[in-house]
C-alpha positions in Angstrom: 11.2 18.9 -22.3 12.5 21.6 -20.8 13.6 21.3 -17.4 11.8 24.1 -15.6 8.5 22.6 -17.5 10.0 18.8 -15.5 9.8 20.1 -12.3 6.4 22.2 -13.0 4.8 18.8 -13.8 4.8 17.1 -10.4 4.2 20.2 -8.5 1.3 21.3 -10.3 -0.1 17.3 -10.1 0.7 17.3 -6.5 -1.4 20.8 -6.0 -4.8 19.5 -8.0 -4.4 15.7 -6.5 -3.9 17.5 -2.9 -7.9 18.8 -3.0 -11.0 16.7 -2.5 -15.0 16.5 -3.7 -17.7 17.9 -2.0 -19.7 15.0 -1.9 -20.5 12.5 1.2 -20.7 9.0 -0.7 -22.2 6.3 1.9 -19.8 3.9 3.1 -20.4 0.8 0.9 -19.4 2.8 -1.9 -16.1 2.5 -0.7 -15.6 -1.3 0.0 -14.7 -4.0 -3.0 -14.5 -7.9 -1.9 -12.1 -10.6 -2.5 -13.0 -14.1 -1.9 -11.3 -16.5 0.5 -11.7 -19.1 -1.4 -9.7 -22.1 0.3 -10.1 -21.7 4.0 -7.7 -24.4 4.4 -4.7 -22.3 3.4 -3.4 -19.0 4.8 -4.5 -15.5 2.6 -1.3 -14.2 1.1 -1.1 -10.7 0.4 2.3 -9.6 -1.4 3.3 -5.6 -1.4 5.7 -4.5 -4.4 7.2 -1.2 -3.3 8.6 1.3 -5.3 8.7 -0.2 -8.9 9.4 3.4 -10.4 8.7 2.4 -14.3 10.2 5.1 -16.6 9.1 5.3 -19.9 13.1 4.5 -20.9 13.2 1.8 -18.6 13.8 -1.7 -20.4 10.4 -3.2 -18.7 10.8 -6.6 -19.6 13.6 -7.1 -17.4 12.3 -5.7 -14.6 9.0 -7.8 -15.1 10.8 -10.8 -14.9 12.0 -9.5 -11.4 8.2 -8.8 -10.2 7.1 -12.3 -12.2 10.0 -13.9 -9.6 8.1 -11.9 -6.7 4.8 -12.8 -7.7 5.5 -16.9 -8.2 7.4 -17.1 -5.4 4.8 -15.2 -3.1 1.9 -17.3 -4.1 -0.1 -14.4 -3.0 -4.0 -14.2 -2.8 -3.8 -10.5 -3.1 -1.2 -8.1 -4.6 -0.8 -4.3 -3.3 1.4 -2.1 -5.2 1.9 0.3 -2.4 3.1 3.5 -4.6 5.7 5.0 -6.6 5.2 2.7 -9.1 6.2 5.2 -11.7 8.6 7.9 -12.2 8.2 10.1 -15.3 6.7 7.3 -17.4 4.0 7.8 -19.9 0.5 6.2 -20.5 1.9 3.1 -22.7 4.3 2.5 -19.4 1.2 2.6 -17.1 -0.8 0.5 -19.2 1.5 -1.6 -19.5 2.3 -2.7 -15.7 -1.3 -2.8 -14.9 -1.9 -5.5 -17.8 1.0 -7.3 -16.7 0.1 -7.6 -13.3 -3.6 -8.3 -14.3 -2.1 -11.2 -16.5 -1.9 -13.1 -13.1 -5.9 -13.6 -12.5 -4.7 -12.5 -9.2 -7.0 -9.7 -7.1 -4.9 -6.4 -7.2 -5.0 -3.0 -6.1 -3.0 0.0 -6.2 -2.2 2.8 -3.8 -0.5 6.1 -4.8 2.8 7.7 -3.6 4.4 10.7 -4.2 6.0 10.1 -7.5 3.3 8.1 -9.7 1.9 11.5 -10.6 5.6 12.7 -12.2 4.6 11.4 -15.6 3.1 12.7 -19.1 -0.2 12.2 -18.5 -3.0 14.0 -16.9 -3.1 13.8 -12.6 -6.5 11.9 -12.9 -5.0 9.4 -15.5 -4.0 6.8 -13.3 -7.5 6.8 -11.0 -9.8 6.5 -13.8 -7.8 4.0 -16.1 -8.1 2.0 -12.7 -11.8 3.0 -12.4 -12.8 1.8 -15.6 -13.8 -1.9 -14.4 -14.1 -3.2 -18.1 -10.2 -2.8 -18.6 -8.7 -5.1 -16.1 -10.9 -7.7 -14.9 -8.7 -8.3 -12.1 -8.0 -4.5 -10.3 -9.7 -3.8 -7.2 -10.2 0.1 -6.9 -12.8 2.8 -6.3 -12.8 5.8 -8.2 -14.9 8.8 -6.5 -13.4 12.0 -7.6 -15.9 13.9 -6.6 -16.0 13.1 -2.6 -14.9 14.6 0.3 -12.3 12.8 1.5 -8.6 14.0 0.8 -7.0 11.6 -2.0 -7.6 9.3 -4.1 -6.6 5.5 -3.2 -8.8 5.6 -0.5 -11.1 2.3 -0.1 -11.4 -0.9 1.3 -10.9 -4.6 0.4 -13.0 -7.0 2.3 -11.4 -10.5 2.4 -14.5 -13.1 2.7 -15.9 -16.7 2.7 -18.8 -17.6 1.0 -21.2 -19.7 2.6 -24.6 -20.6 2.4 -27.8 -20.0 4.7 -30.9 -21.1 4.5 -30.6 -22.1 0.9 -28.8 -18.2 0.5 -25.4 -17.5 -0.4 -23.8 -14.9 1.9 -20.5 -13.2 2.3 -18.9 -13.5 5.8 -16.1 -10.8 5.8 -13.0 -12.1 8.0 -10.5 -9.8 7.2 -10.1 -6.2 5.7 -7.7 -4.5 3.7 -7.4 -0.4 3.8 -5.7 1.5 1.6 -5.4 5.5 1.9 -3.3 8.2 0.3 -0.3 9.9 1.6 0.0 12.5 -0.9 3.1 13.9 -2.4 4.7 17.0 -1.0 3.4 19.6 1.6 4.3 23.0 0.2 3.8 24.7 3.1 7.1 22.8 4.5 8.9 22.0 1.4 8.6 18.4 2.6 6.6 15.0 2.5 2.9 15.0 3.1 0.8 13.3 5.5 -2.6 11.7 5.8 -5.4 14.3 6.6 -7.6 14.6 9.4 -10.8 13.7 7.0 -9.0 10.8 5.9 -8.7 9.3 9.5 -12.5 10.3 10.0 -13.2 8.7 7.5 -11.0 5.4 8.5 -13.3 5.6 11.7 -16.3 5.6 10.1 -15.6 2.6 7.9 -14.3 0.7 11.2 -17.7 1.5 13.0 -19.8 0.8 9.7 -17.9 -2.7 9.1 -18.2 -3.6 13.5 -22.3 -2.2 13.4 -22.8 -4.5 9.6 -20.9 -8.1 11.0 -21.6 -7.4 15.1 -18.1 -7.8 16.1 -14.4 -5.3 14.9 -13.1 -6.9 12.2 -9.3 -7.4 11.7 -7.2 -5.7 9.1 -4.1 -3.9 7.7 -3.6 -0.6 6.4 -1.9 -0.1 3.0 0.1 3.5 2.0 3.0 4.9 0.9 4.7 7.3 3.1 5.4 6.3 6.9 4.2 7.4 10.2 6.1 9.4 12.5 5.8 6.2 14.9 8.1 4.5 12.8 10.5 6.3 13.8 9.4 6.1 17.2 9.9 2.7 17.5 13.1 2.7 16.4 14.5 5.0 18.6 13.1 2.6 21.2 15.0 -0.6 20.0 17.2 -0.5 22.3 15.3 -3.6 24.1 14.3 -1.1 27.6 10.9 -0.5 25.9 7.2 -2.5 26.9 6.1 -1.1 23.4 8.3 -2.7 21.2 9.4 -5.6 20.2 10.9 -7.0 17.4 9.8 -8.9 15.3 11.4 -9.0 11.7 14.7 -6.7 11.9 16.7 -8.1 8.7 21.0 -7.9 9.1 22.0 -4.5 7.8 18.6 -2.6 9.0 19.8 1.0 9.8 17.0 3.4 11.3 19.2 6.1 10.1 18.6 5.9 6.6 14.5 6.7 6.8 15.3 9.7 9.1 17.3 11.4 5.2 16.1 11.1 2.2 15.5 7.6 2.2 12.2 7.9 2.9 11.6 9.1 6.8 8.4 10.8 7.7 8.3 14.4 7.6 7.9 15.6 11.2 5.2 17.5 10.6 2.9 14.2 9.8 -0.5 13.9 11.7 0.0 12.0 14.5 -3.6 10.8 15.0 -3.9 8.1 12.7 -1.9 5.5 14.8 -3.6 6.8 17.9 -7.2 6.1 15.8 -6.1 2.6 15.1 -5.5 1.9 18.6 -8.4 3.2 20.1 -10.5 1.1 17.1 -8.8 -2.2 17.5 -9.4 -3.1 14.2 -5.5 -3.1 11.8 -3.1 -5.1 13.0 -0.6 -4.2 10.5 0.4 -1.0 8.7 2.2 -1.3 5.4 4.4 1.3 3.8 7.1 1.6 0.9 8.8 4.7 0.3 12.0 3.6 2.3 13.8 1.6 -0.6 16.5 0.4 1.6 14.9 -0.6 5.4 12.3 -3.8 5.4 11.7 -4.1 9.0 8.4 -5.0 10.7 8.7 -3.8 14.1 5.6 -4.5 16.6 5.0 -1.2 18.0 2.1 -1.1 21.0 1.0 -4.3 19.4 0.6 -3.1 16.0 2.9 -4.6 13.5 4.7 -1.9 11.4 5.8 -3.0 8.0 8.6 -1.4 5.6 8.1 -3.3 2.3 10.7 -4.5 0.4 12.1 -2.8 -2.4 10.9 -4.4 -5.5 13.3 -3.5 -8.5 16.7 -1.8 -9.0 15.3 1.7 -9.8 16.2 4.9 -8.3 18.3 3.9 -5.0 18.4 0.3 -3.8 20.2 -2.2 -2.3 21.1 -5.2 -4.5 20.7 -7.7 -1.0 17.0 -6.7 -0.6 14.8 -6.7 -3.7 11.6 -8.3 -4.4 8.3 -8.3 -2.1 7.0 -8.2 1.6 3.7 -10.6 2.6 1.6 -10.5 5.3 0.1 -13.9 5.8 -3.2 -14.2 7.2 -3.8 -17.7 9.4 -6.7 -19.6 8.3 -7.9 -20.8 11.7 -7.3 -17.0 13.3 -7.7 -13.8 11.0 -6.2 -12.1 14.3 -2.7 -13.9 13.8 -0.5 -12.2 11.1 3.2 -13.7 9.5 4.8 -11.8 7.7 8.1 -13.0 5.0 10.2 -10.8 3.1 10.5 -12.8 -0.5 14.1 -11.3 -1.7 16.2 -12.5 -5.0 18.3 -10.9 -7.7 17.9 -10.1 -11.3 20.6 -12.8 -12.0 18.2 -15.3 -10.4 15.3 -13.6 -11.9 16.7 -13.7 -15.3 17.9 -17.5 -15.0 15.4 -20.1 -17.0 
């Protein structure tokens, strides 16, 4: 293809995915559920970051890398946080998702700014996803048509079952929240950022959620590109800061690297969001990818910010730190988050 026609691709995908609906959808349209089924255990939920499937990619060794990740997780949930593809084509697509589904493990999917640099049409991906008969196991909501920026935008609801008065009801203990980030901002020539409708909307599913159970439910927030307070909160490591504190910073962690190419936040990224999920009280944790090389968390005014781990050898990377991040949820207190970088190499992958 010719190159010109290459780089037309992604731009014109990132210009039509960068618009949104007309239509106000009422909030339970936009929540999907996930059964805590053994209270006695911790919920798992594994990230993979940044898997960047070409359609020339040998997949099968890279799936044995994410089948290393995945069994030695043991997750309840698995996120796949963006960039999951880099100019691959719809057999490549297919192909992941019906691996991952293979699992009979909940997952979802969140977009970053690459997964639409591929030969298929910008809605592919969103309504292969939205098709519920195709894999049994995706969690996803498809409304094209709405009016809120993006497309991964929706939430999980981690719940017990239980049983009153001879009727089976769902007690939600946890939520998960995944939003867009978008691609590029071509006013800027640089990374997007999450839109002011999108953090209404975050608001409004916090307050609908509180007003349905009678109390602010915990959670973490799932998408690609990160905050400008990431950032912040490493300029502030310096140990002279109330605000931060540290609470996974793995040897080799340079704060440098997300401020290039390597996946820093442009600094024209709305602010607000972080200041919304303070003011709500509901995420404890936000999640990103994008970074490839830094898998920090960092508590940051009490709010644990997550880098995910790289999870395969494609693009850049660093060979030390490949495989999965997971935020464990305590079964006696949703409140109380652990969180474990899973790490291994393809060697180890690759051994039987």
């Amino acid at each position: 293809m010719n190159k010109k026609i290459l780089f037309a691709v992604p731009l014109l995908a990132c210009i039509l995915t960068s618009c949104k609906g007309t239509v106000h959808y009422s909030e339970d349209k936009y929540q999907l559920g996930v059964q805590w089924t053994n209270r006695a255990e911790d919920f798992r939920i594994l990230q993979l970051c940044d898997i960047h499937l070409n359609q020339s990619d040998i997949i099968e060794r890279h799936f044995k890398m994410i089948n290393k990740t995945i069994k030695d997780a043991n997750p309840n949930l698995i996120v796949l946080n963006g960039d999951s593809f880099t100019y691959a084509d719809k057999g490549v697509v297919t192909k992941l998702f019906a691996f991952i589904d293979s699992y009979d493990i909940p997952w979802t999917f969140a977009f970053g700014n690459h997964d639409d640099q591929g030969y298929f049409a910008d809605t592919y991906i969103q309504r292969l996803l939205g098709d519920r008969g195709l894999f049994k196991n995706v969690k996803f909501v498809n409304l094209e048509d709405d009016d809120v920026t993006g497309r991964s935008n929706f939430v999980i609801n981690i719940y017990e079952r239980s049983k009153v008065d001879d009727v089976f009801v769902n007690n939600d203990l946890f939520q998960v929240y995944c939003l867009e980030s978008h691609n590029y901002n071509f006013d800027t020539l640089k990374y997007d950022y999450i839109k002011q409708d999108q953090i209404d909307w975050y608001e409004r599913m916090v307050n609908y959620e509180t007003n349905k159970v009678g109390h602010v439910v915990p959670s973490a927030m799932y998408f690609h590109i990160a905050l400008p307070e990431f950032l912040e909160a490493w300029h502030e490591m310096d140990g002279t800061s109330e605000n931060v504190h540290n609470c996974h910073v793995p040897e080799g962690f340079d704060p440098k690297a997300s401020i290039s190419e390597y996946g820093g936040p442009a600094p024209e990224s709305d602010k607000h969001l972080f200041d919304k999920v303070k003011e709500l009280g509901s995420t404890l944790a936000i999640s990103v990818a994008h970074d490839h090389i830094n898998d920090a968390v960092i508590i940051y005014d009490d709010i644990a910010l997550c880098y995910g781990v790289h999870s395969t050898d494609r693009i850049y990377y660093d060979k030390e730190k490949l495989g999965g991040q997971v935020i464990s949820i305590d079964h006696d207190n949703p409140t109380k988050l652990k969180f474990e970088n899973i790490k291994h190499s393809y060697e180890e992958a690759e051994a039987k």
